[in-house]
N, C-alpha and C positions, 0 to 999 in steps of 0.2 A: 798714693794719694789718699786710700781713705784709713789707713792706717792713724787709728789716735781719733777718727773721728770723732766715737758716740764724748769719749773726756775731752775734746776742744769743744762740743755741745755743750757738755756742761758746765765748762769756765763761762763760754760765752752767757751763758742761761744767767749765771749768776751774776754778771756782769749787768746785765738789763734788770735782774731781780732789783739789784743795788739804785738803780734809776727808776725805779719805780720807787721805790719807798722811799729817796730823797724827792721825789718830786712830790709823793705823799706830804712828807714832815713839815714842807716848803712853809705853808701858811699856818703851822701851830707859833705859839704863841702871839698872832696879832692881832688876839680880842674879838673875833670875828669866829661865824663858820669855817669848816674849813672843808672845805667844796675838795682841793686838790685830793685831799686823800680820797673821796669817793670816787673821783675820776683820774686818779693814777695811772690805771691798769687798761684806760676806755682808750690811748692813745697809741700813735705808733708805737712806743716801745710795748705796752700789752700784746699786741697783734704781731708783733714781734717772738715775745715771748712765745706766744698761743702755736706760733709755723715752728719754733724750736722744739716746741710738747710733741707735735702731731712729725717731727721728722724723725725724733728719739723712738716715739712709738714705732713709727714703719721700720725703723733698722731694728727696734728688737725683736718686728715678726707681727705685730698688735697692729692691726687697723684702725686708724683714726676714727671716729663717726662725729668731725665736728660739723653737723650740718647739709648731712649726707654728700658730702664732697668729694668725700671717699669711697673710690669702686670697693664693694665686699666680694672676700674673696669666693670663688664657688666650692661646692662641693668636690671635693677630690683635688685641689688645686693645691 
């Protein structure tokens, strides 16, 4: 099962990267602000991304610290 893991993360990872910066590009060219690119990253798919960083991190041994959500590990552990 977890064989291929951490590289199906990161297809996955670039997959949502890919949707984030098409929903970025969404509103260039139509004379206006363009709001989408600042808030690209602010929706599901960011938050998305953000649990994909913080799962890559724990299997390579790295403790996440987004937000203290993650227990640290102890001394001797």
């Amino acid at each position: 099962m977890s064989r291929g893991i951490k590289r199906k993360l990161q297809q996955v990872r670039r997959q949502v990267e890919l949707e984030i910066s098409g929903f970025a590009r969404r509103d260039e060219g139509q004379g206006g602000v363009n709001y989408a690119g600042g808030l690209a990253s602010e929706g599901y798919a960011g938050g998305y991304r953000d649990a994909l960083d913080d799962v890559m991190l724990a299997l390579n041994g790295v403790p996440p610290s987004r937000r203290g959500w993650w227990p640290r590990e102890e001394e001797g552990e």
